[in-house]
C-alpha positions in Angstrom: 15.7 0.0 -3.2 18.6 0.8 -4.9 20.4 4.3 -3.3 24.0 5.0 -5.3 25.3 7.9 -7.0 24.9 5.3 -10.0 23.1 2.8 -11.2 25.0 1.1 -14.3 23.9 -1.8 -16.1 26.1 -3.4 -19.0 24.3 -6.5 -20.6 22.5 -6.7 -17.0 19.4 -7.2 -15.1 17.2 -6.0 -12.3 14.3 -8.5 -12.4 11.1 -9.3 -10.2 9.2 -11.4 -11.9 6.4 -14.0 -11.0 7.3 -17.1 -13.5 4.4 -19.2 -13.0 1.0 -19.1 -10.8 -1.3 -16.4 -10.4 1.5 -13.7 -8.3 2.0 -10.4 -8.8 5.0 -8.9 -10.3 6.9 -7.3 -7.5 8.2 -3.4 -7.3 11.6 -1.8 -8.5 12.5 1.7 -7.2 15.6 3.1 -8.2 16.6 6.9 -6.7 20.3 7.4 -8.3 22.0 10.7 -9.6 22.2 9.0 -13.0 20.7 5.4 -14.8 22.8 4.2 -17.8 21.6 1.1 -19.1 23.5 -0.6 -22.4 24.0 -3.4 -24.6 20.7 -5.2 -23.9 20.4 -4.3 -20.2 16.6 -5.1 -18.8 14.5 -4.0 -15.8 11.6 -5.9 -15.2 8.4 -6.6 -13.1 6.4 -9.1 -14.7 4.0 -11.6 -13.9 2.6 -14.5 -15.9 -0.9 -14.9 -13.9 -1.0 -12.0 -12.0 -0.9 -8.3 -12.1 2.7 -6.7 -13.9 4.8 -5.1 -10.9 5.4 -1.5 -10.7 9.0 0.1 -11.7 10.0 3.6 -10.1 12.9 5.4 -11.0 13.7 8.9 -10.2 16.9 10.4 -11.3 18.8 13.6 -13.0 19.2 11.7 -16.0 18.6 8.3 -17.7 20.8 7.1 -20.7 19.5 3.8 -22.4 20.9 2.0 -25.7 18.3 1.6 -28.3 18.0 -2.4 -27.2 17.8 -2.0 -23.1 14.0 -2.2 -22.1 12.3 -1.1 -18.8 9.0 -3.0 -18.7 6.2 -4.4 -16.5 3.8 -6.6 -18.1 1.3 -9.5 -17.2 -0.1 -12.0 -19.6 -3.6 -12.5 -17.9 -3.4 -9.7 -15.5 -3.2 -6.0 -15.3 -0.3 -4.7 -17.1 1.8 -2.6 -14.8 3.4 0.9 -14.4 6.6 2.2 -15.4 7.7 5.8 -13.8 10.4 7.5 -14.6 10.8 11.4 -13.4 13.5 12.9 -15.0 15.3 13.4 -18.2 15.4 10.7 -20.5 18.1 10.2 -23.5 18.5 8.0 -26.6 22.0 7.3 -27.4 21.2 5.3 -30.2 22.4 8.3 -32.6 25.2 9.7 -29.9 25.0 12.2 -27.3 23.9 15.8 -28.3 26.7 18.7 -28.2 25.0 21.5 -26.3 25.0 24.6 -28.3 28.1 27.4 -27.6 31.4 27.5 -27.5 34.0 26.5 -24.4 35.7 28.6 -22.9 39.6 28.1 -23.1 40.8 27.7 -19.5 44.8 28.3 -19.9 43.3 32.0 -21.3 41.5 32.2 -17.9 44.7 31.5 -15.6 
């Protein structure tokens, strides 16, 4: 379990994985204020033989690049569950301006 104010992955990964035999993918729960993931960064629970793993995460807001994946897969078993509660983003085109203007805070002093 993973409990920061962020979790930040730059060409990185958070992996559980069964390689060979008949195991089960293992669990990943992540519960920060904020998930960036970039430039290929994974998070995995697979298993080969057994049953994918089970990935939680529950944040205010996840920002992935276009080429970071969050999966959990088997080959011969159940495939297994990704969660994610919260908003999610796709900064493969740039992060969205909200609508509005500023407000100028030297006119405010």
């Amino acid at each position: 379990m993973f409990r920061r104010s962020l979790v930040q992955l730059n060409a990185g990964e958070i992996s559980v994985s069964v390689i060979g035999g008949t195991g089960n993918g293992g669990n990943v729960n992540i519960d920060p204020p904020l998930v960036t993931l970039q430039n290929g960064s994974k998070i995995i629970a697979n298993a080969v033989g057994g049953n994918g793993g089970k990935i939680t995460i529950e944040t205010g807001g996840i920002l992935a690049s276009s080429n970071s994946e969050i999966r959990a897969s088997s080959q011969l078993g159940v495939t297994g569950t990704v969660s994610i509660s919260g908003p999610e983003s796709d900064t493969q085109h740039g992060v969205a301006v909200p609508p509005g203007s500023y407000v100028d805070a030297a006119s405010q002093l």
